[in-house]
DSSP file (Angstrom, degrees, kcal/mol; ACC not computed):
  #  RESIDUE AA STRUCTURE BP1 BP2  ACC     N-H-->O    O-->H-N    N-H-->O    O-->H-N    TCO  KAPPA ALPHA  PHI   PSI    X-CA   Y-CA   Z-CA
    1    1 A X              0   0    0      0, 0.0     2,-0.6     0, 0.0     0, 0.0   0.000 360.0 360.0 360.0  74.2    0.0    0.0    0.0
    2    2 A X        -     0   0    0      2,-0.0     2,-0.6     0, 0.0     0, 0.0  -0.741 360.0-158.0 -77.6 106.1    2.3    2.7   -1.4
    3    3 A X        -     0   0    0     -2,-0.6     2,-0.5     2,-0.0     0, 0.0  -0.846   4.7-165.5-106.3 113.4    0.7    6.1   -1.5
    4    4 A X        -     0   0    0     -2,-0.6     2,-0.6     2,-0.0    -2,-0.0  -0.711   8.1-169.6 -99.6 102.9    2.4    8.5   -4.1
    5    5 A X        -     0   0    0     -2,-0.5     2,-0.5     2,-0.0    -2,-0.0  -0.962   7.7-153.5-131.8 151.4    1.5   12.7   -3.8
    6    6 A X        +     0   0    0     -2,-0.6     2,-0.4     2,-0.0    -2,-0.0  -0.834  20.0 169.0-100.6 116.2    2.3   15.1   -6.1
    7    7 A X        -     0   0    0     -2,-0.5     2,-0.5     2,-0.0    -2,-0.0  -0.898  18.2-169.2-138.4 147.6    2.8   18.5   -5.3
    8    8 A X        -     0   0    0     -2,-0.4     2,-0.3     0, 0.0    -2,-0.0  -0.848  10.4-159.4-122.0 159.7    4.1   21.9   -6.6
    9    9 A X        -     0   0    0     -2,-0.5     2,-0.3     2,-0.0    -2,-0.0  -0.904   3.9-164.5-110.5 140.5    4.8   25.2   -4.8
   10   10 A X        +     0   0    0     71,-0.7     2,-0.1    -2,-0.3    71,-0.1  -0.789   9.3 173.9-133.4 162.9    5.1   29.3   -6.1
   11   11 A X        +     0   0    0     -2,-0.3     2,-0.2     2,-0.1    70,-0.2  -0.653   6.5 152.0-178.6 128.2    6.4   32.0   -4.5
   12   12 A X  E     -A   80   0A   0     68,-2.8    68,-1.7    -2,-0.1     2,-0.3  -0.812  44.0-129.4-150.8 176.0    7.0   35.6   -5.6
   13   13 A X  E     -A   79   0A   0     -2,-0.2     2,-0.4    66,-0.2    66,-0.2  -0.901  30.1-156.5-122.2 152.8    7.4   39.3   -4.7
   14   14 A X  E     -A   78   0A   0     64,-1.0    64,-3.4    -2,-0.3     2,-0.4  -0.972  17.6-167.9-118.3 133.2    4.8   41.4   -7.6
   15   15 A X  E     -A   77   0A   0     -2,-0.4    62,-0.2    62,-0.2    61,-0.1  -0.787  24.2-111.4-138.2 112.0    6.5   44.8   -7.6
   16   16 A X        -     0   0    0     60,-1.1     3,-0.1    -2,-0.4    -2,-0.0   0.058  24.4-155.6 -39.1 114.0    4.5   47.7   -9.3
   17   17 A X        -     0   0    0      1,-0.3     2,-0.3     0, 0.0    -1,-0.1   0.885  65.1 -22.0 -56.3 -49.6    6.2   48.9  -12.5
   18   18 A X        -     0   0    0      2,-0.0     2,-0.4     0, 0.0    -1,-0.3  -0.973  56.4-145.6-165.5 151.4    5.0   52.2  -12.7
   19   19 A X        -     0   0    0     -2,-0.3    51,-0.0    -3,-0.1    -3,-0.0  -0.872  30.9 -88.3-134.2 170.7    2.3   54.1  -11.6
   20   20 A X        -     0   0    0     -2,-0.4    50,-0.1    50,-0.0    -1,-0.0  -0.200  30.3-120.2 -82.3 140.2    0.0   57.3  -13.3
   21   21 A X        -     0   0    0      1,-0.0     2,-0.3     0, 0.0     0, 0.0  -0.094  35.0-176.5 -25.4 150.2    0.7   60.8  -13.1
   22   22 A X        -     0   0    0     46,-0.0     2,-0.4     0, 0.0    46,-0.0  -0.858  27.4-114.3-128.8 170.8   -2.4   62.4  -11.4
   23   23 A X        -     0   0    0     -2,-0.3     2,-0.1     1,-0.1     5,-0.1  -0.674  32.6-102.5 -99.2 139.5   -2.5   66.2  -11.0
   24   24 A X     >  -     0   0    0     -2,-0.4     4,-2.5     1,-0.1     5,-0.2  -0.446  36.8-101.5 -62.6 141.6   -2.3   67.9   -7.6
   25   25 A X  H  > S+     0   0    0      2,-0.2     4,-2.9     1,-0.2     5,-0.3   0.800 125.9  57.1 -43.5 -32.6   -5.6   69.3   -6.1
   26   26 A X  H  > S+     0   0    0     27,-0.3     4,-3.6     2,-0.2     5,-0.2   0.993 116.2  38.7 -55.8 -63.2   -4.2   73.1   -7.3
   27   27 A X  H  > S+     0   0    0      1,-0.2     4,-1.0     2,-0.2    -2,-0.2   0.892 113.4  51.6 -39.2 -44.9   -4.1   71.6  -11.0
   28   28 A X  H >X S+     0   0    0     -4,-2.5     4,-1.0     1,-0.2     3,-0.7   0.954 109.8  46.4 -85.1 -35.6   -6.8   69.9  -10.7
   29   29 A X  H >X S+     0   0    0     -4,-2.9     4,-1.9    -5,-0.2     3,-1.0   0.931 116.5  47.3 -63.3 -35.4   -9.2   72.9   -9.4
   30   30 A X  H 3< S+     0   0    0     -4,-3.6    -1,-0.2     1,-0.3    -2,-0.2   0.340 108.8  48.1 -99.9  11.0   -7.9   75.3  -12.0
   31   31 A X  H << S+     0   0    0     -4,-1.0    -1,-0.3    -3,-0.7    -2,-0.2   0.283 109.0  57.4 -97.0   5.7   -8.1   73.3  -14.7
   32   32 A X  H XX S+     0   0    0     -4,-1.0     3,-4.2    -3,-1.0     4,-3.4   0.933 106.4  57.6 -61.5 -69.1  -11.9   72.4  -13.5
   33   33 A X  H 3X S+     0   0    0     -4,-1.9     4,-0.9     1,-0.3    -3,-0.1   0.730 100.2  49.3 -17.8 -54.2  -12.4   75.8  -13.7
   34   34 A X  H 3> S+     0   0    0     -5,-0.2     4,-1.0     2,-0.2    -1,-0.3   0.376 100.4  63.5-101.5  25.7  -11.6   76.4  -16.9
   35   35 A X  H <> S+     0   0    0     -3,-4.2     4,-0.7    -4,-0.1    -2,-0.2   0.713 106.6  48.4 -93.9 -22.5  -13.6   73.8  -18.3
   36   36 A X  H  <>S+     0   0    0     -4,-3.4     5,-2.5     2,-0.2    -2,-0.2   0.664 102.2  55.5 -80.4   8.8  -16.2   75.3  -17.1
   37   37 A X  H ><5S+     0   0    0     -4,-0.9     3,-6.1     3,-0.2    -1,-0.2   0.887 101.8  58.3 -40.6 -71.6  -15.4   78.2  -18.2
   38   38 A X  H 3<5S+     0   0    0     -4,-1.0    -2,-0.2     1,-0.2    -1,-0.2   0.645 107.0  58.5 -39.2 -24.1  -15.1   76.6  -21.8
   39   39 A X  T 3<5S-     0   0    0     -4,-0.7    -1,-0.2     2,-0.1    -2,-0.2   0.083 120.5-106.1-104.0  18.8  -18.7   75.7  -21.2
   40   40 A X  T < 5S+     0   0    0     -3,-6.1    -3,-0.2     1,-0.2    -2,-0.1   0.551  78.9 129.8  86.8 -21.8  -20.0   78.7  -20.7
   41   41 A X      < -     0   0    0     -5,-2.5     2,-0.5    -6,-0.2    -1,-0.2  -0.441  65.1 -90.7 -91.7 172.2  -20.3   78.3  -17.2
   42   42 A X        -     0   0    0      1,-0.2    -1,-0.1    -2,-0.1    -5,-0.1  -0.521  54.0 -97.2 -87.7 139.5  -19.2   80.3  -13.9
   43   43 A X        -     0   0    0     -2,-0.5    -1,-0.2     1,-0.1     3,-0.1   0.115  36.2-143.1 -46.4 147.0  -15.6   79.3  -12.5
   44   44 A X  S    S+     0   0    0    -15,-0.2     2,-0.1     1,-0.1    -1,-0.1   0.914  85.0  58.0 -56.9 -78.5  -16.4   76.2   -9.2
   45   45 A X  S    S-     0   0    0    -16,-0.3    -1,-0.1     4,-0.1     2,-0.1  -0.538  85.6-137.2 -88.0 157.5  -13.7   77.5   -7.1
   46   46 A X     >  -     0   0    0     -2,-0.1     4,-1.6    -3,-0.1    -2,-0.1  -0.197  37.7-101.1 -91.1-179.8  -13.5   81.0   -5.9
   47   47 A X  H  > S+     0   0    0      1,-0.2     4,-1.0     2,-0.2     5,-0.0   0.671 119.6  55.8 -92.8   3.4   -9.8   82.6   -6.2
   48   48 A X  H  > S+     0   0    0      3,-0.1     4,-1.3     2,-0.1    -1,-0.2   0.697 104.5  54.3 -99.3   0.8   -9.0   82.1   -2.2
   49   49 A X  H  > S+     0   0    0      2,-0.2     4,-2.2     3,-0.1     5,-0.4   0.891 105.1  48.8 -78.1 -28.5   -9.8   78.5   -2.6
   50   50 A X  H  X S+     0   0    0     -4,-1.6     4,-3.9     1,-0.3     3,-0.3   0.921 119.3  49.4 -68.9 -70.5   -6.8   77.9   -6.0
   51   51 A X  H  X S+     0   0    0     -4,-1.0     4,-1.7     2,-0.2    -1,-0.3   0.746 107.4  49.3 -48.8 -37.3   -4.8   79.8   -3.3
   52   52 A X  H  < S+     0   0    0     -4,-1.3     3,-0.4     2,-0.2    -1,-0.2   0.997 120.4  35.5 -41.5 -75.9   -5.9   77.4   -0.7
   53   53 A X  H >< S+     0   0    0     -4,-2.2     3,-1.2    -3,-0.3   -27,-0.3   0.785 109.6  61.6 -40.4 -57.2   -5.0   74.6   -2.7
   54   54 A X  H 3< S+     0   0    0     -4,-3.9    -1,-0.2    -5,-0.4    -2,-0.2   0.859 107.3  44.3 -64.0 -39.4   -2.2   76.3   -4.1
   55   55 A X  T 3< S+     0   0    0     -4,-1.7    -2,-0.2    -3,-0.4    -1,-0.2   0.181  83.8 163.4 -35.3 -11.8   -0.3   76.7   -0.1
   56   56 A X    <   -     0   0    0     -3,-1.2     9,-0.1     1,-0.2    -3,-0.1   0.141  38.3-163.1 -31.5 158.6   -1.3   73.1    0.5
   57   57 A X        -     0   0    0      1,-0.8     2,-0.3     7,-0.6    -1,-0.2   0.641  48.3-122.2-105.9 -29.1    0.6   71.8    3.4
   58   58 A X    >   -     0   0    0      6,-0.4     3,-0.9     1,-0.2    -1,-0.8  -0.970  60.5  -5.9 152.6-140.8   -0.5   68.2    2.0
   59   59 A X  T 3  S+     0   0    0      1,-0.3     2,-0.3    -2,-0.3     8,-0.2   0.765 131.0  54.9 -69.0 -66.0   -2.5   64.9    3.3
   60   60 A X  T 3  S+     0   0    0      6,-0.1     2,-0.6    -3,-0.1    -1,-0.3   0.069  74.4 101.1  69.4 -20.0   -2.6   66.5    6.5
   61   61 A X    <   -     0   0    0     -3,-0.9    -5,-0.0    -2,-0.3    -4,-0.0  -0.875  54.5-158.7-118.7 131.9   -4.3   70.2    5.9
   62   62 A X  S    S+     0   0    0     -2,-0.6     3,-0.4     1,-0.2    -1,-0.2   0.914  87.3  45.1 -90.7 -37.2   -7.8   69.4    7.1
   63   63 A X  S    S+     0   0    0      1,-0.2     2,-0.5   -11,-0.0    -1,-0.2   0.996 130.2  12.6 -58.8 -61.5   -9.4   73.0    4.7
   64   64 A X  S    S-     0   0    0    -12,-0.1    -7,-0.6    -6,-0.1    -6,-0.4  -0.820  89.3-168.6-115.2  82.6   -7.2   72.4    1.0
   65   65 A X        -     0   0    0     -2,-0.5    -6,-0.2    -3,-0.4    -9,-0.1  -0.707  22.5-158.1 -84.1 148.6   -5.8   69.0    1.1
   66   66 A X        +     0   0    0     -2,-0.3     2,-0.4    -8,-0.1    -7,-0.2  -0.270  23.2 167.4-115.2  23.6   -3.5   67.6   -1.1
   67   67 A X        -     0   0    0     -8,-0.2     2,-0.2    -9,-0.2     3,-0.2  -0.352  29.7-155.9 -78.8  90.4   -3.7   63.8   -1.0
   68   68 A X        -     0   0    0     -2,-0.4    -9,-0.1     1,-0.2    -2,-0.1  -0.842  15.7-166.7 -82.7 148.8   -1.9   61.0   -3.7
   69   69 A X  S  >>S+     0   0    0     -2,-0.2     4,-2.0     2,-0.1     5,-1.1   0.426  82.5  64.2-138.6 -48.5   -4.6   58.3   -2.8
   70   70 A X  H >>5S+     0   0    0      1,-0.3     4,-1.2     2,-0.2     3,-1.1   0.965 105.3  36.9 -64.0 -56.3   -1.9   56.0   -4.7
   71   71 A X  H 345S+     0   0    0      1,-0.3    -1,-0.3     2,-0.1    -2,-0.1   0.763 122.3  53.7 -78.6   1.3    1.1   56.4   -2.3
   72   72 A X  H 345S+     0   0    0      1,-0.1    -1,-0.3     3,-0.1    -2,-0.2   0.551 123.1  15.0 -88.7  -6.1   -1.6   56.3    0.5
   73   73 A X  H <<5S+     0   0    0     -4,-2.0     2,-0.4    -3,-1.1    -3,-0.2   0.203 109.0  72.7-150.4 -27.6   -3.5   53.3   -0.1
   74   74 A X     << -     0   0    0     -4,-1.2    -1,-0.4    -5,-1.1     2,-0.2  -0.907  67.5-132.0-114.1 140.5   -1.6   51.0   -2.4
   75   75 A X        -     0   0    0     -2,-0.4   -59,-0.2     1,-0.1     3,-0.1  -0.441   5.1-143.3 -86.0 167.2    1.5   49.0   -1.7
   76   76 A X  S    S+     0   0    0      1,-0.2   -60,-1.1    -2,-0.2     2,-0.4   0.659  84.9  33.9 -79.2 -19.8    4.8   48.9   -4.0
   77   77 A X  E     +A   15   0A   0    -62,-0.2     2,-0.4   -64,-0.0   -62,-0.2  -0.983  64.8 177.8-157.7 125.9    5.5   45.0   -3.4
   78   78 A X  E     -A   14   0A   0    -64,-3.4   -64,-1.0    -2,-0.4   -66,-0.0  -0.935  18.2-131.4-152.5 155.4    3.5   42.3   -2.8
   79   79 A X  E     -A   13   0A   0     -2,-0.4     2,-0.3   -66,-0.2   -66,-0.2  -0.041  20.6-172.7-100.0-179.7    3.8   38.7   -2.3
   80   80 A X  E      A   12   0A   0    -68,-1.7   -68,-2.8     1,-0.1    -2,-0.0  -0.945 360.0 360.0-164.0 147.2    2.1   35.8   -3.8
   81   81 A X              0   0    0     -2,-0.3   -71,-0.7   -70,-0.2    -1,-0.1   0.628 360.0 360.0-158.8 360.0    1.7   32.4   -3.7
């Protein structure tokens, strides 16, 4: 009564190659702005908020925050197996 098992094993590290630009909260309100502009409509932010925004202090400034979501939330390396 000889019992024979076959088995295989992986193991890796996955390490992100590269990840996308995004625009900073300044960028991203003053080009908002001007698309609505382009549409005819009246600017979102007023000009002490793009200044808000523009002073960020970062992740951290509770009014104009500044926040990559990507180094905040997602790891660089991860294992698998």
């Amino acid at each position: 009564n000889r019992r024979i098992y076959n088995a295989t094993a992986e193991a890796g590290v996955v390490q992100m190659t590269r990840t996308p630009d995004f625009l900073n909260s300044y960028q991203y309100a003053n080009l908002y702005n001007e698309a609505r502009a382009n549409d005819g409509l009246t600017p979102y932010y007023n000009q002490k908020q793009l200044e808000g925004y523009k002073n960020s202090k970062g992740a951290n400034d509770l009014l104009y925050p500044n926040v990559d979501l990507y180094d905040q939330l997602l790891n660089k390396n991860a294992n698998y197996r």
